[in-house]
RODO-2510 file (C-alpha; in nm, 4 decimals, decimal comma):
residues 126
     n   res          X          Y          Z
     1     x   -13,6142    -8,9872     5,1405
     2     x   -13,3236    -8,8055     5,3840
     3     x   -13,0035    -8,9087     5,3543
     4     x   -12,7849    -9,0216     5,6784
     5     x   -12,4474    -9,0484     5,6992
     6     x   -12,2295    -9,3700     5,8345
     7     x   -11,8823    -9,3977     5,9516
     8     x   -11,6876    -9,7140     5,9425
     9     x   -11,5719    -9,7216     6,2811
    10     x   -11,1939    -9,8845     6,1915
    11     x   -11,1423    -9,6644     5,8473
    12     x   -11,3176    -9,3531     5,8900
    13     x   -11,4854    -9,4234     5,5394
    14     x   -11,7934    -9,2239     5,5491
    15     x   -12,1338    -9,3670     5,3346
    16     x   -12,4445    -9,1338     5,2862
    17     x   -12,7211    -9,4026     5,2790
    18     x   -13,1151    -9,3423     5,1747
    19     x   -13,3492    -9,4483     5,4610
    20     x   -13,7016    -9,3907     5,5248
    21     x   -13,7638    -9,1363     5,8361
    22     x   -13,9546    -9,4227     6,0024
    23     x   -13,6351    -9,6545     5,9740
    24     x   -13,4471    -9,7738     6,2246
    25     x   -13,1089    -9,5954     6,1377
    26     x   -12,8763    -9,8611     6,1399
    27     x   -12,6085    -9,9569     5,9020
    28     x   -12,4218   -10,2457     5,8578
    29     x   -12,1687   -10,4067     5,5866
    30     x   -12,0249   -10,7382     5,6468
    31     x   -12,1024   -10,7562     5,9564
    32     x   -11,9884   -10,4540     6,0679
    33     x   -12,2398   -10,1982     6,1831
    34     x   -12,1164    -9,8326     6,1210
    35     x   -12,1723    -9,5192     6,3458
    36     x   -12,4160    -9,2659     6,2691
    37     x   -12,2951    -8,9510     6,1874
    38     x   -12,5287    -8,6972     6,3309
    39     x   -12,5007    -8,3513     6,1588
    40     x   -12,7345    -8,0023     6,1341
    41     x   -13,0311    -8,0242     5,9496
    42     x   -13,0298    -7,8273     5,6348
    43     x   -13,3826    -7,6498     5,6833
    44     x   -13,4420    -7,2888     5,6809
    45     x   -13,7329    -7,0946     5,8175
    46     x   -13,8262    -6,7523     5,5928
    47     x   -13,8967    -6,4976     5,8569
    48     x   -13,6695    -6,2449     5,7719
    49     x   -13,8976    -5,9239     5,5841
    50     x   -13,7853    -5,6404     5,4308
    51     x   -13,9284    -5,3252     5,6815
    52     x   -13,9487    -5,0607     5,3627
    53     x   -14,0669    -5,2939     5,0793
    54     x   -14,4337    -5,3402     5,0797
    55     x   -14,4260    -5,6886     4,8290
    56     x   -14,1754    -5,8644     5,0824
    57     x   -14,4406    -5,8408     5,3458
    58     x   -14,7087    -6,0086     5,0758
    59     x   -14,4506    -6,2651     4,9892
    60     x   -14,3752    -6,3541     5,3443
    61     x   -14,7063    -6,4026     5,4536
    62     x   -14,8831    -6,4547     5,1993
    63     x   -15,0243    -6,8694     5,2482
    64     x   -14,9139    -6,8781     5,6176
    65     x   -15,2441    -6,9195     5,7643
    66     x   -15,1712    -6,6350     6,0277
    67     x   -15,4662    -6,5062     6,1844
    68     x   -15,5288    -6,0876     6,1332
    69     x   -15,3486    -6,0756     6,5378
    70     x   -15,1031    -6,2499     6,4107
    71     x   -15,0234    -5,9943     6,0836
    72     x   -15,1561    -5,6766     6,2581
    73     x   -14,8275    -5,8138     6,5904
    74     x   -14,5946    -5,8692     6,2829
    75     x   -14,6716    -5,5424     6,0882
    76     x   -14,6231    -5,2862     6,3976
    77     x   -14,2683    -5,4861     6,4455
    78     x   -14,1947    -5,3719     6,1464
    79     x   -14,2889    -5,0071     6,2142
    80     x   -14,0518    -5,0158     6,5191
    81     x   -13,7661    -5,1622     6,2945
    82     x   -13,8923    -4,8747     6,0274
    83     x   -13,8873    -4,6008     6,3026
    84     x   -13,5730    -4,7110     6,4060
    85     x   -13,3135    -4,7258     6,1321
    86     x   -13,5020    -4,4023     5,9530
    87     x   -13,5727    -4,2015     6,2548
    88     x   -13,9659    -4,2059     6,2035
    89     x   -14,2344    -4,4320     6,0165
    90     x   -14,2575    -4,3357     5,6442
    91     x   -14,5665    -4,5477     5,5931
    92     x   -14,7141    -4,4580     5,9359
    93     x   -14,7012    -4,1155     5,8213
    94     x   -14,8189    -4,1798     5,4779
    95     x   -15,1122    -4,3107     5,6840
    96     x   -15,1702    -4,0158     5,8769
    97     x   -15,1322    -3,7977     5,5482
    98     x   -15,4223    -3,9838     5,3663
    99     x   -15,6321    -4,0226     5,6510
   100     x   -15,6659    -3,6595     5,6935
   101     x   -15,6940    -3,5900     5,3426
   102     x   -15,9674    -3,7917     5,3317
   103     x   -16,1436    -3,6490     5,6184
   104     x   -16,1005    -3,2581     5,5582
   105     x   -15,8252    -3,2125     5,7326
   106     x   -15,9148    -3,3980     6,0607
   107     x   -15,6626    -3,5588     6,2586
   108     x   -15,6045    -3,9410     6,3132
   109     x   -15,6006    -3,9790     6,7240
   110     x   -15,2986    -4,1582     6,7117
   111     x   -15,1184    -3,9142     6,4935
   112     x   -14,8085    -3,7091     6,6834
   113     x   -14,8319    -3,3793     6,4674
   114     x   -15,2045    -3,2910     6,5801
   115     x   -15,2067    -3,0147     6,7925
   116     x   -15,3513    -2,9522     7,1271
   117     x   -15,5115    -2,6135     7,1417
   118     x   -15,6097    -2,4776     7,5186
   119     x   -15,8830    -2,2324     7,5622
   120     x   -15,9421    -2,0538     7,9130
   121     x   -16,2850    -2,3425     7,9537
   122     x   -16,2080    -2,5828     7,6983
   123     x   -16,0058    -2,7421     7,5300
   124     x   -15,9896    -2,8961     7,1897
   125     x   -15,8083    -3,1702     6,9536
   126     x   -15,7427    -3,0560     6,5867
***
């Protein structure tokens, strides 16, 4: 049950009293009703995630019920905030690095270190 907090409006006396949410939040003491003090709730929402540390990102969504939008909208945030306190993606790139290992050398498409070779009728992506 929350806990609300009454003033006695002659003495300044303050009272935390135990009421249900669906109460009607009104205190009273010999006949005296005291004033509800209204303060900041004490909740907290976890949204902040560690850019470089791959568990933080488990931990933070891990039981959220976020669809794959959701993750895929939250993960290139993080590549922003990655690319912008270290310059450039380390896990982008360790993307790019597997992917062409894996593929003989061939470039992702959305890799900026492939190279653009011009021929006089043709050109071609490596």
């Amino acid at each position: 049950m929350p806990v609300y907090l009454f003033q006695h409006p002659k003495t300044g006396k303050v009272k935390e009293i135990f009421q249900s949410m669906n109460d009607n939040h009104i205190y009273s003491e010999d006949g005296i009703e005291w004033q509800r003090i209204f303060t900041i709730p004490q909740a907290s929402i976890d949204t902040e995630i560690d850019a470089f540390s791959e568990d933080s990102f488990k931990k933070k969504t891990a039981g959220k019920r976020e669809t794959l939008g959701d993750l895929m909208d939250r993960s290139k945030e993080l590549s922003e905030k990655r690319q912008s306190i270290a310059g450039t993606d380390p896990v982008q790139n360790k993307f790019f690095e597997d992917y062409s290992k894996t593929r003989k050398g061939k470039k992702h498409h959305k890799d900026p270190s492939r190279e653009i070779k011009y021929n006089k009728n043709m050109f071609s992506i490596e």
